[in-house]
N, C-alpha and C positions, 0 to 999 in steps of 0.2 A: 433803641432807647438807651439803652445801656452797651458802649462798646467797650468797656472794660471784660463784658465776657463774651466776647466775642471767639476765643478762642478754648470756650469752657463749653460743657453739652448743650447750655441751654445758647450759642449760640446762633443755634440754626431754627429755633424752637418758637413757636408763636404769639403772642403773649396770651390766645385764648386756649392755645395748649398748658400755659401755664397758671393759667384762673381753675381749667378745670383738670388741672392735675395727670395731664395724658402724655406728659415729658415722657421719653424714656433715659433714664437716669441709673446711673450705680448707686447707686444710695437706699443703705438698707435703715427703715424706720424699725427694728425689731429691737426695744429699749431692756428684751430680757439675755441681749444679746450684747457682753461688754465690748467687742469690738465692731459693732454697727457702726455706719458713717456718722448716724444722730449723735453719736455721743464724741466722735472728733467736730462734728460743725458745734457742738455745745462746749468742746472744749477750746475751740476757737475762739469762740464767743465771750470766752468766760473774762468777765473785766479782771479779776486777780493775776499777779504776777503769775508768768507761767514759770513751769521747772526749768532749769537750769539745764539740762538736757532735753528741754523742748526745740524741737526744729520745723513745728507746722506752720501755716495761717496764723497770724494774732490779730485777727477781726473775723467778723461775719462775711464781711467785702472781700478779703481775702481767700477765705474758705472758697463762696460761693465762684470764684474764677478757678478753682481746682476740680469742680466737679464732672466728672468722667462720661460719655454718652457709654447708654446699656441699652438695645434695644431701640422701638424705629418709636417716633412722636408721634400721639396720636392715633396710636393703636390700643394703649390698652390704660386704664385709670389704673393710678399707686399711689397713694395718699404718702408723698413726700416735704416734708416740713421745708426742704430748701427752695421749692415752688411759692411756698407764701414770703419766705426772704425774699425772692426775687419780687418777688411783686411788690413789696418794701421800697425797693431799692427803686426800679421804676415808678415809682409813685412819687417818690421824691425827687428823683431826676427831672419831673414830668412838671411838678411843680414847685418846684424848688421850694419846698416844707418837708420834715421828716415825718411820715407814719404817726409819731406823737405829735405834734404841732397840728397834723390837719385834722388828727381826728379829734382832740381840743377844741380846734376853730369852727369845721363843720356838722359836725354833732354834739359831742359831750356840752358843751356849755350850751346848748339848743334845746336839750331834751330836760334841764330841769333837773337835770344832776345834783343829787343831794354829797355827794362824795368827791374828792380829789380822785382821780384813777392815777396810773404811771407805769412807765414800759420800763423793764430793765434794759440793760444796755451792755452793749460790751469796751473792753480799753479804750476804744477812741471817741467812744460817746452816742454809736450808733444802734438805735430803737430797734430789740430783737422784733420787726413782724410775725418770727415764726412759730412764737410762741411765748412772750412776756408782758401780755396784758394782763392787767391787775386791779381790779373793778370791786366794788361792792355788788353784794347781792343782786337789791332792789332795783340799783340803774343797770345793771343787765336786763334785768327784766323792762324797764324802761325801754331798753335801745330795741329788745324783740317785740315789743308793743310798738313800738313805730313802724316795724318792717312786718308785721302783724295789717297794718292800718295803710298798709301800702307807699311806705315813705313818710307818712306823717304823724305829727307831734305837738300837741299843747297850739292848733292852729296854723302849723306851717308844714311845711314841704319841706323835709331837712335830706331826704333821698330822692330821687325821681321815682315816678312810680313806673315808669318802661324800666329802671333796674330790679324793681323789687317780680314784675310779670316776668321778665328775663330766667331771675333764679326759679320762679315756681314753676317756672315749665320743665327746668331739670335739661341733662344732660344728654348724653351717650347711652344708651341704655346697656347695649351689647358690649362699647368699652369698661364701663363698672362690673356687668357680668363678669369679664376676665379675670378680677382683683379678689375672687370667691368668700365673696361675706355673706356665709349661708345663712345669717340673721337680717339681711337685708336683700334679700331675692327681690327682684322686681325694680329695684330704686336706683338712682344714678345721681350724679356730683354736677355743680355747675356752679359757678361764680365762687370756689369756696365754700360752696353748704351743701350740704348731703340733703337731697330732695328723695321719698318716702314713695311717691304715685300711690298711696293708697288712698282710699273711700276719699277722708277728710283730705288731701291735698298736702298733708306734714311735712316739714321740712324744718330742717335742724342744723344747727353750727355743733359741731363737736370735737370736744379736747379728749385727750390721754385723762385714767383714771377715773373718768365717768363724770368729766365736768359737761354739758349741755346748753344750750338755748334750743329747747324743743318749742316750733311752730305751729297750731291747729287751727287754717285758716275757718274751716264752719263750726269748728267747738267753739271758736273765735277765746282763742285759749294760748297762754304764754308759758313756759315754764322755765326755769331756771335751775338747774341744778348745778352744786360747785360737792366734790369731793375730790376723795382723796383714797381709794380704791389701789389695795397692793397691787394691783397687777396692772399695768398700764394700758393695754389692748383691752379696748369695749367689748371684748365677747367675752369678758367676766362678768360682765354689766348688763348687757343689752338683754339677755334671755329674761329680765324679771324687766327694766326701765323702761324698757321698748310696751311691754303688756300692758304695763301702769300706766304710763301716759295716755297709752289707747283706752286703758279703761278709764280715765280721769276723765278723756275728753266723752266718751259715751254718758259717763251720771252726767257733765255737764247738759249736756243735748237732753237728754231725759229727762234729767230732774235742775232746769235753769236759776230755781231760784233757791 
């Protein structure tokens, strides 16, 4: 799809290794870490002049053909932010629209968006996928009521519903095991959402700082959370949010009205 990285790790890599995040990749996502890769693919990215004594990538497109193989694809889940770039990049290759444009055209104006949304971008104008969506509350919660409701919306079919069965079947179980989220034992990654296999079915899109779209398909329950948590890594979060949402969805079941 993409032979521009053809000579970068991901290009031997599959593109269902890179949905569910089993790349093996040098790229460290540890943001309390100043010299982690995240934060040269973010200064990459970054649309302002760079210094004067910069000599990296000045795009995301750039960055993304520097990125180094660590380790075999496929063998173990690593939630790495340049996985959801690439998938960016292919998507728009694929369809000649950017990431902002299709999700505009196929969703956001579909679902009854009360809000403008918009991706940031970097110097050449290209829509960070790996991380610069910028939504109101409400139409999050919107967009996880659709995928709640098995792709549908206000009457129509704005996902197929063999994508949304896809994600709630979940992943690799053994590959996720490897990546040791001892607040998430049992659960595994697939399409881009971290899927739960507990009781209720859960499944959840999840950002740095404890931002959320938690899924409770028999609570028949949507949540949304947007913060802004000092610490970047969910396991500052998850010991209490993880609890709550389960217990939100039990009063729900319990007590429905």
């Amino acid at each position: 799809y993409v032979p521009e990285l053809a000579k970068s790790a991901f290009g031997n890599a599959t593109l269902r290794q890179v949905l569910d995040m089993t790349t093996g990749l040098k790229y460290s996502e540890d943001y309390a870490d100043p010299n982690a890769e995240v934060w040269k693919h973010a200064q990459a990215g970054n649309p302002l002049p760079k210094p004067k004594d910069y000599t990296g990538p000045q795009s995301y497109m750039e960055y993304l053909q520097t990125v180094e193989p660590e380790g075999e694809h496929g063998e173990a889940f690593a939630y790495k932010t340049v996985n959801t770039d690439v998938l960016g990049w292919v998507i728009a290759r694929v369809t000649g629209r950017n990431v902002a444009q299709l999700l505009s055209e196929k969703i956001w104006q579909r679902i009854g968006a009360e809000q403008s949304a918009y991706f940031t971008v970097d110097s050449i104008g290209t829509p960070f996928a790996g991380g610069g969506l910028n939504t109101g509350l409400r139409d999050m919660a919107r967009f996880g009521e659709m995928i709640r409701n098995n792709g549908q919306y206000l009457g129509k079919q704005i996902v197929p519903k063999a994508v949304v069965d896809d994600i709630r079947g979940g992943g690799d179980k053994a590959a996720f095991a490897k990546a040791g989220y001892d607040l998430l034992k049992g659960a595994s990654y697939r399409d881009m959402w971290w899927v739960t296999h507990n009781a209720d079915g859960a499944f959840m899109a999840r950002g740095v700082y404890g931002q959320r779209t938690y899924i409770d398909p028999k609570a028949e329950m949507v949540i949304v959370r947007y913060a802004s948590n000092p610490v970047a890594s969910n396991s500052a979060n998850d010991p209490v949010t993880i609890p709550a949402f389960e217990a939100l969805a039990k009063q729900l079941m319990t007590h429905p009205d």
